[in-house]
C-alpha positions as CSV (number, residue, x, y, z in Angstrom):
1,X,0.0,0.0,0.0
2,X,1.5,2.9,-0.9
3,X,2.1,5.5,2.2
4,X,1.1,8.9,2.2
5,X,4.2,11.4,3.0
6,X,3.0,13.6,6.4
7,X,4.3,16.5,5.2
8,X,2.3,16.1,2.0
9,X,-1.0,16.5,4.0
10,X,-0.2,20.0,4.9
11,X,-0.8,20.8,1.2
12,X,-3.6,18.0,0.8
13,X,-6.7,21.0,-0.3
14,X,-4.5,23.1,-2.1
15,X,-4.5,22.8,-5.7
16,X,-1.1,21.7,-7.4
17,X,-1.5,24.7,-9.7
18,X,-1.3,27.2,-7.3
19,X,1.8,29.2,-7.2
20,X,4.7,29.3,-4.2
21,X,6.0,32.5,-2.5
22,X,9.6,31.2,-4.3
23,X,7.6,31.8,-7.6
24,X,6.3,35.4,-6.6
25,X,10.4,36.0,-5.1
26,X,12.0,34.9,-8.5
27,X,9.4,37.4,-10.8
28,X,9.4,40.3,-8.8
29,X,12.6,41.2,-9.4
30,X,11.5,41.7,-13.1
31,X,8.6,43.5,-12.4
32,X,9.1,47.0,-13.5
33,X,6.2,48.8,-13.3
34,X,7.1,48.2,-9.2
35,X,10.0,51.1,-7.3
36,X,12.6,49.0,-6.3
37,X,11.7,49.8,-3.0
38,X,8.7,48.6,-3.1
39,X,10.0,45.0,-5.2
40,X,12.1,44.6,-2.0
41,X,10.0,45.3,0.5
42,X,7.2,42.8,-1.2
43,X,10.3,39.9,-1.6
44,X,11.1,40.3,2.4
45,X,7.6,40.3,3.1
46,X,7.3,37.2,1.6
47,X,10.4,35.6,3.1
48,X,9.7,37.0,6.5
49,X,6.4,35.0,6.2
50,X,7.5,32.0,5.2
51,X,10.0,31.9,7.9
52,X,7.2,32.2,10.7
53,X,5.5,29.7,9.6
54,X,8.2,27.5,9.6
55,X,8.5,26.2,5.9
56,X,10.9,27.4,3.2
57,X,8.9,29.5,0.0
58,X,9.0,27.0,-2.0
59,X,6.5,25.0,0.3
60,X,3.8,28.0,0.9
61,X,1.1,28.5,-1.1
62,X,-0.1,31.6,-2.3
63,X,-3.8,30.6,-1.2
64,X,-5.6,32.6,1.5
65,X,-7.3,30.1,2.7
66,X,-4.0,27.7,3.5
67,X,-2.5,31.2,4.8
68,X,-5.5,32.4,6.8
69,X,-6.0,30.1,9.8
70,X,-1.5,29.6,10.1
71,X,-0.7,33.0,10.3
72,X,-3.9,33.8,12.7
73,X,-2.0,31.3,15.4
74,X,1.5,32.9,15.2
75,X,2.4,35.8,18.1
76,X,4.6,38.1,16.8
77,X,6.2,38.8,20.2
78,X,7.3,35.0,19.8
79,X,9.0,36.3,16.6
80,X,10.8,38.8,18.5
81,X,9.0,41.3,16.4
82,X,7.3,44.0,16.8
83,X,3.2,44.0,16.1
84,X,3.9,46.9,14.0
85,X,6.9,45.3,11.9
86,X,4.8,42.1,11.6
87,X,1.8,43.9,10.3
88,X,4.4,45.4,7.5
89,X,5.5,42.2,7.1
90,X,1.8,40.7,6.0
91,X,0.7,44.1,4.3
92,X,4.0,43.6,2.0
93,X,2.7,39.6,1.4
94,X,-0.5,40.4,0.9
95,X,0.7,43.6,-1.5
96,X,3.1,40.6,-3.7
97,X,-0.4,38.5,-4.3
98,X,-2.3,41.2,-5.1
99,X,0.1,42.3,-7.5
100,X,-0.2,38.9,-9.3
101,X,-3.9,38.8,-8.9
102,X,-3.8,36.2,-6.2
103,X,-6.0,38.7,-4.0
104,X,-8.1,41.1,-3.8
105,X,-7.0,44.6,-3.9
106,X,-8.8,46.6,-0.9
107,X,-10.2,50.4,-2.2
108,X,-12.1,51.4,1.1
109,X,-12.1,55.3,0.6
110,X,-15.0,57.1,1.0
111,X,-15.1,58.8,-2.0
112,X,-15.6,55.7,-3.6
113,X,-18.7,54.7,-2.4
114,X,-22.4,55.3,-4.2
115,X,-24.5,58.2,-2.9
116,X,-26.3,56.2,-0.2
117,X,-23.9,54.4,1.2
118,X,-21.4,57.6,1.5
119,X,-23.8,59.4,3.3
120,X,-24.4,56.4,6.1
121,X,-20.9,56.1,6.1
122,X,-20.1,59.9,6.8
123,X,-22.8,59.5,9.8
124,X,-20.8,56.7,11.0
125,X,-17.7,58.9,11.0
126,X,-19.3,61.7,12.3
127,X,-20.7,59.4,15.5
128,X,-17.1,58.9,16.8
129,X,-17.9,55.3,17.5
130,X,-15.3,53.3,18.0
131,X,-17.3,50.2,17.9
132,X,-18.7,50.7,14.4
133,X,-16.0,52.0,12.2
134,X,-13.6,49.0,12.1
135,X,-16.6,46.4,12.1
136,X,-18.2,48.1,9.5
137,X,-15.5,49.7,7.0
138,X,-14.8,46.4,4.8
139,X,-18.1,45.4,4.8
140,X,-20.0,48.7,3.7
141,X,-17.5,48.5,0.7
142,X,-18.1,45.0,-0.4
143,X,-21.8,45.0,-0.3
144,X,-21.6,49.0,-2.6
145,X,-19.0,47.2,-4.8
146,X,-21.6,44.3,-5.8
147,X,-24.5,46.7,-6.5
148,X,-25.9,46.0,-2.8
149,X,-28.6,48.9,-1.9
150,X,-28.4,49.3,1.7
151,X,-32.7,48.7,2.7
152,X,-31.6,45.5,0.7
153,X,-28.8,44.0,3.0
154,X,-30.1,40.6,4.0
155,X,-27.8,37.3,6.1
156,X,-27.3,36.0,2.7
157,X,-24.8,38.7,1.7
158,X,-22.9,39.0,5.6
159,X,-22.7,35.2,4.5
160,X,-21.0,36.2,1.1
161,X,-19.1,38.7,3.1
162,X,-17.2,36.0,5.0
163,X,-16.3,33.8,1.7
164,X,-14.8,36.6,0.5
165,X,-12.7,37.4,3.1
166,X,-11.7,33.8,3.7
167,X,-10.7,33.8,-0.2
168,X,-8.7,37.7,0.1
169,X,-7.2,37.7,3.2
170,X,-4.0,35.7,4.4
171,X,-4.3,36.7,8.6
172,X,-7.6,38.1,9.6
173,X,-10.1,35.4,10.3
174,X,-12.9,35.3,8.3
175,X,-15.7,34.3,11.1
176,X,-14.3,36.7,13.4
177,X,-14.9,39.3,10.7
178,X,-18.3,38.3,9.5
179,X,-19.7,38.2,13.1
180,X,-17.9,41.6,13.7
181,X,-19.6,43.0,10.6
182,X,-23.2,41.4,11.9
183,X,-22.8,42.9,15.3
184,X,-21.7,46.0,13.7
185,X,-24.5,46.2,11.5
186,X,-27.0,45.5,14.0
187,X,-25.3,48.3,16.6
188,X,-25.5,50.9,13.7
189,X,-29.0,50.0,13.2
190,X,-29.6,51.6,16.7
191,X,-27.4,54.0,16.9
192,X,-27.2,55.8,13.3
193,X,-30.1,58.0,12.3
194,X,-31.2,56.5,9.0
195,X,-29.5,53.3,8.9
196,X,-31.7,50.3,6.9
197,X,-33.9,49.1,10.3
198,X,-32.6,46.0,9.0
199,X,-31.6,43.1,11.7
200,X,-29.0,40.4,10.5
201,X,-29.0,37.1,12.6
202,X,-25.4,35.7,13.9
203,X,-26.0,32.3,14.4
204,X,-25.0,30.3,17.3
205,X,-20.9,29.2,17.6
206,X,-22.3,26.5,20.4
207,X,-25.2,23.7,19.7
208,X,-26.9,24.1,22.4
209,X,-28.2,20.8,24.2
210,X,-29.8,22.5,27.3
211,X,-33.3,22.4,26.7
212,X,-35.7,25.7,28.4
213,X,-37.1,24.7,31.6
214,X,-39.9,26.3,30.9
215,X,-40.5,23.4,28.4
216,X,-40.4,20.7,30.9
217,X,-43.3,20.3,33.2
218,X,-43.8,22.0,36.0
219,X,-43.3,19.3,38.7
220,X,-39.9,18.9,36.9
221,X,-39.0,22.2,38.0
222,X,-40.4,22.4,41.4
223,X,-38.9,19.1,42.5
224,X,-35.2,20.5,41.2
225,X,-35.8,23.7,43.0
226,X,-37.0,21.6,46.1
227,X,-33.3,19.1,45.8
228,X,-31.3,22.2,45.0
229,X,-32.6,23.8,48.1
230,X,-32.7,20.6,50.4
231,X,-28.5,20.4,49.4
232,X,-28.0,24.1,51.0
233,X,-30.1,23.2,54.1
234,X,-28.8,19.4,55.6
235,X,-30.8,17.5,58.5
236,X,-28.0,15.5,60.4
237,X,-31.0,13.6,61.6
238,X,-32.7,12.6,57.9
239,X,-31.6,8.9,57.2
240,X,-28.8,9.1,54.5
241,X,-29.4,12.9,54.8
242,X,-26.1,15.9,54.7
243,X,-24.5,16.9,57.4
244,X,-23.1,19.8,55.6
245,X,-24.4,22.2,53.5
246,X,-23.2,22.5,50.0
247,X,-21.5,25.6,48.8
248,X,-24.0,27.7,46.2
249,X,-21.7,27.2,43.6
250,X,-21.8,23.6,43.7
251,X,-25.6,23.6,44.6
252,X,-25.7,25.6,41.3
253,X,-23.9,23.3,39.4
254,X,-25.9,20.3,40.4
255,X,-28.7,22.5,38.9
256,X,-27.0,22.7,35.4
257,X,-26.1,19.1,35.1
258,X,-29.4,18.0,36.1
259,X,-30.8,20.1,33.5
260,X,-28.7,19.3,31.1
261,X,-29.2,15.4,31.9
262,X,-33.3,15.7,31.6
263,X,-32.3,17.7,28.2
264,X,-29.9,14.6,26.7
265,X,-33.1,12.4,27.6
266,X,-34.7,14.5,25.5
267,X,-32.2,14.2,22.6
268,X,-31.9,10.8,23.1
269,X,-35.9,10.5,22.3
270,X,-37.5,10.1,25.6
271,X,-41.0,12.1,25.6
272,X,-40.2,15.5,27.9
273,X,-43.7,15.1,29.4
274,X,-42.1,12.0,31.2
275,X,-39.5,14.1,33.0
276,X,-42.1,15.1,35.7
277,X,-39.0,14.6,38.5
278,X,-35.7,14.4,40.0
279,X,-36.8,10.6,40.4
280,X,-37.5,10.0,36.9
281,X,-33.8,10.6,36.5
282,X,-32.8,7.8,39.1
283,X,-34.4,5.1,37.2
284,X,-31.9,2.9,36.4
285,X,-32.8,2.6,32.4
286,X,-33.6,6.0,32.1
287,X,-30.1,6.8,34.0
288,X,-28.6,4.0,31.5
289,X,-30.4,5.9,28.5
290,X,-29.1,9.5,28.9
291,X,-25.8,8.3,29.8
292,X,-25.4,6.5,26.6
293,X,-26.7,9.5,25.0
294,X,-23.6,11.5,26.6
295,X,-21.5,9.1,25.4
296,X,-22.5,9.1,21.6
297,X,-21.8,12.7,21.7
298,X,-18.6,11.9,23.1
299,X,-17.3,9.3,20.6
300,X,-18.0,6.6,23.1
301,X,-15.4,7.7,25.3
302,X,-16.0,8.8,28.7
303,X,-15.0,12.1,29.5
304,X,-15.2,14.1,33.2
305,X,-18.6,15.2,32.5
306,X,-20.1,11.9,31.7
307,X,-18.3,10.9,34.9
308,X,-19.1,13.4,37.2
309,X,-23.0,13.1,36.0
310,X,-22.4,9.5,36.6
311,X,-21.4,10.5,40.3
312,X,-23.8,12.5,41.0
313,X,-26.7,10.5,39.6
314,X,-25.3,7.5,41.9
315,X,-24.8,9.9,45.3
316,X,-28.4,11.2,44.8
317,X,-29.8,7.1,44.3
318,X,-28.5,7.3,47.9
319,X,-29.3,10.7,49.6
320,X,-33.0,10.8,47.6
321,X,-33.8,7.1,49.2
322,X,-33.8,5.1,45.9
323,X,-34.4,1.1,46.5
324,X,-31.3,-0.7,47.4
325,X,-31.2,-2.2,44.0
326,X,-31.7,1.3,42.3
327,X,-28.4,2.4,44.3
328,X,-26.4,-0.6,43.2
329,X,-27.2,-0.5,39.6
330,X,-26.3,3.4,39.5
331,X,-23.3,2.7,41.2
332,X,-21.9,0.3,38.8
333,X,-22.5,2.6,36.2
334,X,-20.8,5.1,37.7
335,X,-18.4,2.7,38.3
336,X,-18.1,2.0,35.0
337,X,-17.7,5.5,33.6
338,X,-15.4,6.8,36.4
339,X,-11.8,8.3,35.1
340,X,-8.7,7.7,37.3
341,X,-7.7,10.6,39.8
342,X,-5.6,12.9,38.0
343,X,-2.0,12.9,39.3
344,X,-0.3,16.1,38.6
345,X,-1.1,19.0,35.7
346,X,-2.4,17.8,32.2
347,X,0.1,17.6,29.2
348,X,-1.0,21.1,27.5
349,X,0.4,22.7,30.9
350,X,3.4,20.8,31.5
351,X,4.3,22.0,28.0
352,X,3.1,25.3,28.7
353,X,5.1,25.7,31.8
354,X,8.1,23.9,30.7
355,X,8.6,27.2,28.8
356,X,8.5,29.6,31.4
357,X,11.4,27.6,33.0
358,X,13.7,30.1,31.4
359,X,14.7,33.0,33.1
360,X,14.6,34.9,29.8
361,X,10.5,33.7,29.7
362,X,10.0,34.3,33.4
363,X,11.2,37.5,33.0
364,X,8.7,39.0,30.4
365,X,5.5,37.4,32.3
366,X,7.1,39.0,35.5
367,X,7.8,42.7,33.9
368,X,4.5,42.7,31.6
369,X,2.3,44.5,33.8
370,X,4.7,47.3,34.7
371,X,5.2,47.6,30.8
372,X,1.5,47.5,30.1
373,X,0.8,50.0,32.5
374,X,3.2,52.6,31.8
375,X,3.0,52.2,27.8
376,X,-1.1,53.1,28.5
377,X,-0.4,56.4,28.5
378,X,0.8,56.3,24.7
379,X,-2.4,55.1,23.7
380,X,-4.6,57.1,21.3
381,X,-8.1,56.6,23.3
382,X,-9.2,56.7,26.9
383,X,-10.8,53.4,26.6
384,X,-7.8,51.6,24.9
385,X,-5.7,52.9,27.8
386,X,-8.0,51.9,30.5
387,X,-8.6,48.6,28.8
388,X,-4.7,48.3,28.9
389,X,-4.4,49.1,32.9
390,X,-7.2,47.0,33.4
391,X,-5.2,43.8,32.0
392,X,-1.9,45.1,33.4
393,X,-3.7,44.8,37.3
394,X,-5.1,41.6,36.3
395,X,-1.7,40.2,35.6
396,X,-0.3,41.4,38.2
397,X,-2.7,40.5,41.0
398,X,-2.8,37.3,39.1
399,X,1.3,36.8,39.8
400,X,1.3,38.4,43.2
401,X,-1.9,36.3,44.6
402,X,-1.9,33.4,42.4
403,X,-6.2,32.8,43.5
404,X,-8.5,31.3,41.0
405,X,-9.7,33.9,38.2
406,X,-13.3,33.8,39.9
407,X,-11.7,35.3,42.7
408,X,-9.7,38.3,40.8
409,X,-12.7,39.1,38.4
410,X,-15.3,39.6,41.5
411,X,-13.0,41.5,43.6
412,X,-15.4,44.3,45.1
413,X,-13.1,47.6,46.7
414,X,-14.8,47.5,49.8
415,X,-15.1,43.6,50.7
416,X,-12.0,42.2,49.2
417,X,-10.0,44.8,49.5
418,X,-8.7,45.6,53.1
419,X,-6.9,48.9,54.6
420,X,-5.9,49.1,58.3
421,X,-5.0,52.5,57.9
422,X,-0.7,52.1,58.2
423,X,-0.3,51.9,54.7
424,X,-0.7,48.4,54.0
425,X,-3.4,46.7,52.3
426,X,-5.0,43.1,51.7
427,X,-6.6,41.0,49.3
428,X,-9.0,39.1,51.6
429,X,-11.6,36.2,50.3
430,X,-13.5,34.9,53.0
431,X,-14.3,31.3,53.1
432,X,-17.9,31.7,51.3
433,X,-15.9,32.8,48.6
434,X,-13.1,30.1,47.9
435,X,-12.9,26.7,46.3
436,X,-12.0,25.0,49.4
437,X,-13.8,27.1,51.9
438,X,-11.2,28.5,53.4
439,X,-10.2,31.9,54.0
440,X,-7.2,33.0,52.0
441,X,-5.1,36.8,52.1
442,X,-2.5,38.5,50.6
443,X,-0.5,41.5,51.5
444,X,-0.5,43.5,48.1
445,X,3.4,44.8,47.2
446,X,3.4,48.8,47.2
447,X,3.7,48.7,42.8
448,X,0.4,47.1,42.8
449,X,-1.5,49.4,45.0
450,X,0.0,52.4,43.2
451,X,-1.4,50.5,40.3
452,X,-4.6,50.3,42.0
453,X,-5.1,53.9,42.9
454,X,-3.6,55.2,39.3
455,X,-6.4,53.0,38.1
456,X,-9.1,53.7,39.3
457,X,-8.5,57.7,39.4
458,X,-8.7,57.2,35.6
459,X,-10.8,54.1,34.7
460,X,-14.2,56.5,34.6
461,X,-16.0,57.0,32.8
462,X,-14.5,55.3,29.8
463,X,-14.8,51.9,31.1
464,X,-17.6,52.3,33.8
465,X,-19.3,54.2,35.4
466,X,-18.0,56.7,38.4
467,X,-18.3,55.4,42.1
468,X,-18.6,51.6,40.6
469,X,-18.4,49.1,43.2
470,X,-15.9,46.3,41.4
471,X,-12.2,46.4,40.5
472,X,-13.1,44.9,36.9
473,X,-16.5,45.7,36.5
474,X,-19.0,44.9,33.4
475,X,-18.4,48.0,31.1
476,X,-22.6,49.0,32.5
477,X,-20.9,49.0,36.3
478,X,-24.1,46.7,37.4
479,X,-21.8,43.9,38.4
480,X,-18.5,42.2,38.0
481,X,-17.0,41.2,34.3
482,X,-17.8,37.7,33.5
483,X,-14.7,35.2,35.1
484,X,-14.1,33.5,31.4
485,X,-14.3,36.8,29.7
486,X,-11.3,38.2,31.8
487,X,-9.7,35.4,31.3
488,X,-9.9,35.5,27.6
489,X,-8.4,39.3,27.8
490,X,-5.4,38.4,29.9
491,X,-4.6,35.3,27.5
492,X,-4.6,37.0,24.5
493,X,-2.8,40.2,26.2
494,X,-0.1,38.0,27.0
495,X,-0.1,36.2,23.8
496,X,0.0,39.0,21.8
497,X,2.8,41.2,24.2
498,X,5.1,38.1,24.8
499,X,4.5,35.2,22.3
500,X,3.4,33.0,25.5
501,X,0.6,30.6,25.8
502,X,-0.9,31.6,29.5
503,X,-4.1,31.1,30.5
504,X,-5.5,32.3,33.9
505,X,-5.1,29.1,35.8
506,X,-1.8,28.4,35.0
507,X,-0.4,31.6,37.0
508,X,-1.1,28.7,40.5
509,X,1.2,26.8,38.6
510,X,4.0,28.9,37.8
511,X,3.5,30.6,41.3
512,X,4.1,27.2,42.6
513,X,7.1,26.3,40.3
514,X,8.5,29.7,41.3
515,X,8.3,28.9,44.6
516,X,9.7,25.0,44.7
517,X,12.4,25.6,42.5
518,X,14.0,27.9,45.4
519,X,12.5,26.0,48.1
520,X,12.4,22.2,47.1
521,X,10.2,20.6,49.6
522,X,8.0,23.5,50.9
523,X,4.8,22.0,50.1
524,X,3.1,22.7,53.1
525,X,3.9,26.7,52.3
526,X,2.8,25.8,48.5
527,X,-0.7,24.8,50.0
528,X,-0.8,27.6,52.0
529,X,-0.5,30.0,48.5
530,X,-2.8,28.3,46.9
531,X,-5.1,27.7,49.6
532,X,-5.6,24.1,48.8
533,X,-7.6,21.7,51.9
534,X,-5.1,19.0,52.0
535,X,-1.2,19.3,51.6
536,X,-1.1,15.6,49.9
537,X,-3.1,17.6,46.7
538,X,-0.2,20.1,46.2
539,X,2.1,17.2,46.4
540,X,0.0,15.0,43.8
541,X,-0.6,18.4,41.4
542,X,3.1,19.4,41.6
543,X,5.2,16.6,42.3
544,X,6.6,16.7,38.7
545,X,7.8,20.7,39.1
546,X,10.4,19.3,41.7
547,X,11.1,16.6,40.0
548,X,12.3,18.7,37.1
549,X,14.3,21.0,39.7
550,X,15.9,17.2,41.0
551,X,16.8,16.1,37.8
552,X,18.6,19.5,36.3
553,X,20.4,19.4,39.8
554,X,21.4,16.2,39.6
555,X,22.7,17.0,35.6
556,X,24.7,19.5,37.4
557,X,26.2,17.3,40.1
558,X,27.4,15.1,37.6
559,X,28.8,17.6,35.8
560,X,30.6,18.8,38.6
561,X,32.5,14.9,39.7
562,X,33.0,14.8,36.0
563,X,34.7,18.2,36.1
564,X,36.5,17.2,39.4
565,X,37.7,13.9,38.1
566,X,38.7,15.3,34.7
């Protein structure tokens, strides 16, 4: 059988006909109707290109849709460029292929646009909005380029929009772009005076599996409310009852996997006027039936989810009074679907952190914030500088109290944050607020309440409003910012400023790396940090971290006898 070279698949979609950046390299030179300048600027373009994505020109296609989703994954910082000089770097590409008619050549003056569409477009400019303008600029000119009247802008051309893009562009992604141009539209359909009262609908990234609960009946409802409540409120002296109450975030998740279970009965074709009740779910078949359904979804595999609804299905069995056959059959199911403990971080981290074992790395997480915050100043709007000091304290808190990103996003000024009055100050979560139920503090270090203070004497009213409660607040200032969506901000901050993957959880980790690697041993002060309940989890989660720390000692000893015998 003949064997299909890996490297080949790389190129698998791409037609054999398409030209190579080599091709575009070896004719420009010849091209005279180009400056010279401007022939070498297009040939390093297209070398510095190919170089970050790891291939020599010969090997790269000049198709955008090959290009599009490689060069959206590489950081520049990574590089060791500049965003700036890697920006020239794809304008010049893009500039080469456009030359040869490979792409499209962008004309996104005003001037150029029809009578109706210019004057929507000056009101746009006139608004100062610096939501609409970047959403909207590309798209206003593609749909006046194809004859598009603006009352006649349906899904069908936003659709169009996107296949365009994915076929002319080489780094912006196209989905990102289309929704952007959606949201845009619909924004400027409120806030422009005469703008087509059109609305364009942005379907759904997620399938959605959770079901309304409006749509189950009633008695489904009331009997989760009554278990959800029953879980915050034990009776030590109920037979098989809780001694302990359950934290409300647990209770609340409890809630959503219940829900979720009655809705993958559902999917899995059981009638939803059947689900009258929390007991309906304990049946053994009907426990087997939505489990299997889980599992379909999941390519037969188990995965924590099916596991932990397993778990939960089998602990209830027992705490709701099911028969004893009822509790033994759920039991070996869960049994069955259980994953082994996990015994220290998963792989993506290790890698992750494997990385910021170099000083060199360590030392760019460590001095981001103070370069974030002071280069603030240099940028051209309030809101960008706010939004700039905003990630800056994130990071930093983030390094300085390595706490779960829950914590940092719903730190309120006057709870969590604690002054005795000698200049000091604390970052206090009190045990209703933590994982583990335990109270945890840290003293905050001088540069991040100078941070602080800076901040917040700035932050309004660009990014909320004044006299709001929160340190990162929803840009309204009716409540905190959503934990996953500051999470997402610091991620891509760091990506884009250093070139390194970090996501919010892994700051525990290199806290705790940090830490071992100049005290091997300290676990019980590593617990303390991270505020776990037991010292034998910090040992199981990081066991590996002082491993490594053994093992380039021990490189080093060896090195040293060989040294002293040589």
């Amino acid at each position: 059988m003949k064997q299909i070279d890996p490297k080949d698949l790389e190129l698998a979609f791409v037609p054999p006909e398409v030209p190579r950046f080599a091709e575009l390299i070896d004719k420009l030179p010849r091209e005279d109707e180009l400056s010279a300048t401007r022939r070498r600027d297009m040939v390093s373009g297209l070398r510095r290109v190919a170089k970050a994505l790891g291939r020599p020109p010969e090997d790269v296609p000049c198709d955008t849709r090959w290009l599009q989703p490689r060069l959206a994954r590489i950081s520049p910082a990574a590089l060791g460029l500049s965003p700036k000089s890697w920006q020239n770097a794809l304008s010049d590409a893009r500039a080469a292929l456009v030359h040869f008619g490979l792409a499209a050549r962008r004309t996104n003056r005003a001037e150029e646009l029809s009578p109706a569409w210019r004057v929507l477009w000056t009101a746009i400019l006139r608004s100062n909005d610096r939501t609409l303008q970047p959403a909207l600029c590309r798209f206003v000119h593609f749909l006046d380029r194809h004859g598009i009247e603006p009352g006649e802008v349906t899904e069908a051309h936003a659709i169009a929009y996107r296949d365009a893009v994915a076929l002319n562009e080489i780094s912006k992604s196209p989905d990102v772009a289309y929704r952007a141009a959606v949201n845009g539209w619909n924004l400027a359909a409120r806030r422009i005076d005469g703008w087509p009262d059109v609305t364009l609908a942005l379907p759904s990234r997620q399938k959605r599996i959770i079901r309304p609960i409006e749509t189950f009946p009633e008695s489904f409802a009331q009997d989760l409310d009554r278990l959800i409540a029953a879980l915050g409120t034990p009776d030590p002296f109920a037979e098989g009852g809780r001694r302990k109450s359950l934290r409300q975030a647990t209770r609340a998740q409890y809630r959503r996997q219940l829900h979720r279970f009655a809705s993958e009965l559902v999917e899995a074709g059981m009638d939803i006027d059947e689900i009258t009740g929390i007991d309906v779910l304990l049946e053994p078949a009907v426990a087997e039936r939505g489990l299997r359904q889980m599992l379909g979804r999941a390519g037969n595999e188990t995965t924590r989810a099916i596991a932990d609804m397993a778990g939960l299905l089998r602990n209830l069995a027992r705490t709701e009074g099911r028969t004893a056959e009822a509790q033994e059959t759920l039991a070996l199911l869960a049994q069955r679907l259980a994953l082994p403990a996990q015994t220290g971080m998963t792989r993506k981290n290790r890698e992750r952190l494997r990385v910021l074992q170099d000083v060199k790395q360590q030392r760019k997480l460590l001095c981001l914030p103070d370069q974030l915050f002071a280069s603030a100043g240099a940028a051209p709007k309030a809101f960008t500088q706010g939004l700039m000091r905003e990630d800056a304290l994130a990071i930093a808190l983030l390094l300085a109290c390595p706490v779960r990103i829950k914590n940092v996003a719903s730190i309120h000024l006057e709870e969590n944050l604690h002054l005795p009055g000698d200049g000091r100050a604390y970052l206090v979560f009190e045990d209703e607020e933590t994982k583990t139920s335990r109270p945890i503090e840290f003293e905050l270090p001088q540069d991040i309440l100078r941070m602080i203070d800076r901040h917040l004497a700035t932050r309004s009213p660009a990014l909320c409003p004044p006299g709001t409660p929160w340190l990162f607040p929803r840009r309204d200032g009716r409540a905190a910012v959503d934990p996953q969506q500051l999470s997402g901000r610091i991620s891509r901050r760091i990506r884009r400023e250093t070139g390194l993957e970090m996501n919010a959880h892994l700051f525990r980790h290199f806290a705790v790396m940090i830490w071992l690697d100049a005290n091997p041993g300290a676990y019980e002060a590593a617990r303390r940090l991270l505020g776990h309940s037991e010292v034998s989890h910090t040992i199981n989660m990081y066991s590996g971290l002082e491993g490594t720390s053994a093992i380039r000692e021990f490189a080093e000893l060896l090195a040293t006898r060989k040294a002293g015998v040589a």
